[in-house]
C-alpha positions in Angstrom: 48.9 14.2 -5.7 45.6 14.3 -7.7 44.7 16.6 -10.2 41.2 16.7 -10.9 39.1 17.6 -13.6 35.3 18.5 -13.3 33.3 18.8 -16.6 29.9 20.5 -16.3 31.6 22.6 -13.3 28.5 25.2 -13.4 25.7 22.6 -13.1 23.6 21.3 -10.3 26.2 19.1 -8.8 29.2 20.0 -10.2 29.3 23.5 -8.2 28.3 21.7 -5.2 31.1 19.2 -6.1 34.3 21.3 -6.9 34.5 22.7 -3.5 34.3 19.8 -1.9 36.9 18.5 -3.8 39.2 21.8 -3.5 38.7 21.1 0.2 40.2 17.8 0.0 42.6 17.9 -2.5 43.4 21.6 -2.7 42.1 24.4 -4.6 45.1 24.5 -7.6 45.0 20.9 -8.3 41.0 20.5 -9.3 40.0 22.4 -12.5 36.7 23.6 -12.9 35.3 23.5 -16.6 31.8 24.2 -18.7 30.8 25.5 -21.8 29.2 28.6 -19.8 30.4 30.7 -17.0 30.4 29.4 -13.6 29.6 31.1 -10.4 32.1 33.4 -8.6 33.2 31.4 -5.9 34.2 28.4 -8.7 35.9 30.7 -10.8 37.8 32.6 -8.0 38.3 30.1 -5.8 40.6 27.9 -8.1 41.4 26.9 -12.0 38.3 27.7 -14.2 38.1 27.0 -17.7 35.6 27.1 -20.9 35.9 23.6 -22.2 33.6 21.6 -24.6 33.6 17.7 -23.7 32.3 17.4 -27.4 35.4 18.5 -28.8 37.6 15.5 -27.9 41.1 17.2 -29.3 40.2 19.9 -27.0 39.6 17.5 -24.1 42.6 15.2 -24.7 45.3 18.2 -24.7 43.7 19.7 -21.7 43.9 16.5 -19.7 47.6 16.2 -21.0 48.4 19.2 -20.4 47.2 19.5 -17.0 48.6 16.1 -16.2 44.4 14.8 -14.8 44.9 12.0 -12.6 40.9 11.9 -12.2 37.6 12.8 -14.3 34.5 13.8 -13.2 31.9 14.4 -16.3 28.8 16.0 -14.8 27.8 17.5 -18.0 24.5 16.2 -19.5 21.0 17.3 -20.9 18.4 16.5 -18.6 15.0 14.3 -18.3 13.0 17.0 -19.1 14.8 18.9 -21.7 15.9 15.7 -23.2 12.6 15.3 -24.2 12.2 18.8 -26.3 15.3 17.4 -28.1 15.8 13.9 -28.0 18.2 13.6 -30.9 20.7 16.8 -30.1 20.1 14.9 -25.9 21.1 12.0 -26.9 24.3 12.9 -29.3 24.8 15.3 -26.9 24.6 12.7 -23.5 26.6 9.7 -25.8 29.2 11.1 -27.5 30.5 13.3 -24.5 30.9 10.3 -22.5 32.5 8.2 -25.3 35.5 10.7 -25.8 35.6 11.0 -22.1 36.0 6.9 -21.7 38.5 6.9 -24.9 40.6 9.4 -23.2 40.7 7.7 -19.9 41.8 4.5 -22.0 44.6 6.3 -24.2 45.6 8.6 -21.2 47.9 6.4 -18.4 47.7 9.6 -16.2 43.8 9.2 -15.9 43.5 6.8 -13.1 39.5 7.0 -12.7 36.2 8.4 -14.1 33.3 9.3 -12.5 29.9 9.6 -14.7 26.6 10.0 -12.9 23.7 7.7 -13.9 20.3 8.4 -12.5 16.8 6.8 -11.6 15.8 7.5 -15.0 17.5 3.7 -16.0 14.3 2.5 -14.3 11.0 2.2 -16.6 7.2 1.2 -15.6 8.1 -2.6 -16.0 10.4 -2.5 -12.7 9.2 -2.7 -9.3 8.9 0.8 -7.9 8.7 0.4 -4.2 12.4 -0.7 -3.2 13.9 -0.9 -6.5 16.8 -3.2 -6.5 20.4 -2.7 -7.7 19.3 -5.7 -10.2 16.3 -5.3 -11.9 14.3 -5.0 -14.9 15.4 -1.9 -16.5 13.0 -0.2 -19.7 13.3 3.7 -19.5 10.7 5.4 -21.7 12.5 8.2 -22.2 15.6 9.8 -23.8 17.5 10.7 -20.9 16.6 7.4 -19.2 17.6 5.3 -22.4 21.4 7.4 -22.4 22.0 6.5 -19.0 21.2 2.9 -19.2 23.3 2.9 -22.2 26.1 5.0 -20.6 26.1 2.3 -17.9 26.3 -0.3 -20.2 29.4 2.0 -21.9 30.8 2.3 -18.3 31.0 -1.7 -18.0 32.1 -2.3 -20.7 35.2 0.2 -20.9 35.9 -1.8 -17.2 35.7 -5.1 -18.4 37.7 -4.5 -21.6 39.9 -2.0 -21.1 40.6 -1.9 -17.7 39.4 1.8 -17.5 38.4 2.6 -13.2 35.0 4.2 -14.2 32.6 4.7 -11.2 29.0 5.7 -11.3 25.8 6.4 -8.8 22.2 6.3 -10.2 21.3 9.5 -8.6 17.7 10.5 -7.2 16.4 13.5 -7.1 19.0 16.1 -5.8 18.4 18.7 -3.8 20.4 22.3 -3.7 19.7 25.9 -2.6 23.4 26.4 -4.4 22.0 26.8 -8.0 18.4 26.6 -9.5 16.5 24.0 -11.2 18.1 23.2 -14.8 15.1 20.5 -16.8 14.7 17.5 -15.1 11.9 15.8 -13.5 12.6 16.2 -9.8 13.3 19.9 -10.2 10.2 20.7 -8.4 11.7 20.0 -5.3 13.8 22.4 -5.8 11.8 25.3 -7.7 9.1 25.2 -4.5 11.8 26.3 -1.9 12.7 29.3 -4.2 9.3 30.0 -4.9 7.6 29.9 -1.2 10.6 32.2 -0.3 10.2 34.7 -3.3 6.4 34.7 -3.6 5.1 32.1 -1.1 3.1 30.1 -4.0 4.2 27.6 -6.5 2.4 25.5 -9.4 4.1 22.2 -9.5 4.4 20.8 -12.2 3.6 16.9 -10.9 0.3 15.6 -8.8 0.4 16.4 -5.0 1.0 12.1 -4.3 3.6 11.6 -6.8 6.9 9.9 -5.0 9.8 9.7 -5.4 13.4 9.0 -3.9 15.3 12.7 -3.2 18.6 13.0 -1.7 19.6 16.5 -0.4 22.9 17.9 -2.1 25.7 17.6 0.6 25.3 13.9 1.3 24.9 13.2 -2.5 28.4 14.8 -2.8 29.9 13.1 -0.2 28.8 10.0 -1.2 30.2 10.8 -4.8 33.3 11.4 -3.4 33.6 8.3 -1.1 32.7 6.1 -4.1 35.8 7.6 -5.8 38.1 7.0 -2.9 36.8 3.7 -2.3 39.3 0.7 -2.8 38.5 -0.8 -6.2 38.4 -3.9 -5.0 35.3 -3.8 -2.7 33.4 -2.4 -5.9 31.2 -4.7 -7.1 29.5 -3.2 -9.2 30.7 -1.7 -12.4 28.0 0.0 -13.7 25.9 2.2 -11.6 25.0 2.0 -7.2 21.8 2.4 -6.6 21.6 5.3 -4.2 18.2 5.8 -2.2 18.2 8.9 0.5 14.4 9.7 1.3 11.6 9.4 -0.8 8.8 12.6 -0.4 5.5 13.7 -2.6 5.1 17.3 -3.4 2.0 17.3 -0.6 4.4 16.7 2.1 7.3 18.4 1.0 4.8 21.2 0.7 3.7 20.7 4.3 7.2 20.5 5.9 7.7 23.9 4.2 4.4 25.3 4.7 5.2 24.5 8.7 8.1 27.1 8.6 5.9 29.8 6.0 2.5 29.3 7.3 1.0 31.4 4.0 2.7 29.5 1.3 0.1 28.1 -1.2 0.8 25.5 -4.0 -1.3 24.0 -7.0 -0.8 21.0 -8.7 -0.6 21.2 -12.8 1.1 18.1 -14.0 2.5 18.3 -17.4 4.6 15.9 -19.6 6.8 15.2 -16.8 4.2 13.3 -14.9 4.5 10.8 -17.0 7.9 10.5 -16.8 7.8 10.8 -13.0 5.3 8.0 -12.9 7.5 5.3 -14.6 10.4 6.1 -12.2 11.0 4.3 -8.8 9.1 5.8 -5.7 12.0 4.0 -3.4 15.2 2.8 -3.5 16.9 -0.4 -2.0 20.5 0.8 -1.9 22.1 -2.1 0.5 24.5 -2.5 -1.9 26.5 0.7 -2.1 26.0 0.6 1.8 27.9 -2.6 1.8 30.6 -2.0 -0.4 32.1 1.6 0.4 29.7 2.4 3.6 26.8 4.6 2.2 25.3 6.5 4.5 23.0 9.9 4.9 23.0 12.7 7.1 19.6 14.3 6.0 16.2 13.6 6.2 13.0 15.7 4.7 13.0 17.8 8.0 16.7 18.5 8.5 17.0 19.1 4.5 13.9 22.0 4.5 15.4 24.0 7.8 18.3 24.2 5.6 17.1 24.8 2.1 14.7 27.6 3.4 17.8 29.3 5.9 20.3 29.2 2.8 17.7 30.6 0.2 16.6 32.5 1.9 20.3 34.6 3.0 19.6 35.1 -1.1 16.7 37.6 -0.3 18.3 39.2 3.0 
């Protein structure tokens, strides 16, 4: 049986993730771990821990101790906070995943590794409209320059050591579960919260700006498949491109003003319209389709019922 260890439990996706991976595998055998408190149902509803991925002797005796069959590191600084403090994001981003992929090589219990990558790889020099799996990759910014470099890591660690390292290049994700937390797409997220709380938002990128967003349940499930998938269909060892639906504030704003008729927005971009603008506006993501049989359950409408019907059980 698997024993599972998330890192960055309290995060975006990694609260989302540990209960669908209690469901599968059972609640005692996947421990949840941050460097801050997690939310009650992680820390109730199975093994909870304060780790530090930074301190690898910590890490290592953990994963012994535990016997961890399987790795998921979720913790990360993000696009937009990566940008207050590139050096500390980048340490920070690097090193984390360095012990992670040293452990998984020293440790014969550690079987596989999952590390997300993100859209960010992608720069203003690759094609924006379909982006391919293969492409011209510059980022222009910290975050985007870690995770091109952490797939490079990831590929490497594969081809020289054998270590089963799997990775998606996430879009924008999408969760009523837990609020925005520094990156580019957040938006997407912040405007639900805010046309429920006070039915006006300022967002922070211009009304046309798109860009590829995938709605929490079907990026976990698709993290998850990836992981069970047989190794060798994969063939890719770096990061899958991963697409779901691309939307612009102005019509995310629309399909939520349709259900709140008085919700207002204005548009003040700031830094991260830059950073927004060098990043793909679709995905082509045939490939992970082909390999381990991507597929999506959500699109913009489906997603906004549900985003505004679970937030808003927040303010009942």
């Amino acid at each position: 049986m698997d024993r599972i260890l998330v890192i960055g439990a309290a995060g975006q996706i990694g609260s989302d993730l540990v209960t669908g991976l209690r469901k599968i595998h059972g609640a005692a055998n996947v421990y949840a771990t941050d460097i801050k408190p997690a939310s009650i149902d992680i820390v109730e509803g199975g093994p909870f821990q304060i780790l530090d991925v930074m301190d690898d002797k910590q890490l290592i005796h953990f994963i012994i101790r535990h016997k961890i069959t399987q790795i998921y590191h979720l913790a990360a600084v993000l696009s937009g906070n990566a940008e207050k403090l590139p050096v500390q994001a980048w340490d920070i981003n690097m090193r984390s995943l360095l012990n992670v992929l040293e452990i998984a090589k020293m440790v014969d219990d550690v079987k596989k590794v999952f590390w997300p990558s993100s859209i960010a790889v992608f720069g203003p020099t690759t094609s924006r409209v379909h982006t391919p799996q293969l492409t011209v990759m510059e980022p222009i910014t910290v975050y985007g320059i870690s995770k091109l470099a952490g797939e490079r890591w990831c590929d490497y660690y594969f081809n020289k050591f054998g270590v089963d390292v799997r990775s998606i290049r996430y879009p924008g994700l999408i969760s009523y579960k837990t609020e925005a937390g520094g990156g580019t797409t957040d938006y997407s997220v912040e405007i639900f919260y805010e046309a429920i709380r006070n039915q006006s938002y300022e967002c922070f990128l211009s009304e046309n700006t798109a860009l590829p967003m995938l709605f929490m349940p079907d990026a976990i499930r698709a993290t998850i498949d990836l992981m069970e998938a047989d190794r060798e269909k994969l063939t890719i060892n770096s990061a899958y491109n991963l697409g779901g639906f691309s939307v612009t504030p102005k019509k995310l704003y629309q399909e939520i003003q349709a259900h709140i008729p008085d919700f207002k927005i204005q548009y003040n971009p700031d830094f991260r319209q830059a950073i927004a603008d060098s990043w793909p506006q679709s995905i082509d993501d045939s490939i992970a389709k082909r390999d381990w049989g991507c597929r999506y359950d959500y699109d913009l409408k489906k997603m906004t019922v549900e985003m505004l019907r679970e937030i808003g059980k927040k303010w009942d």
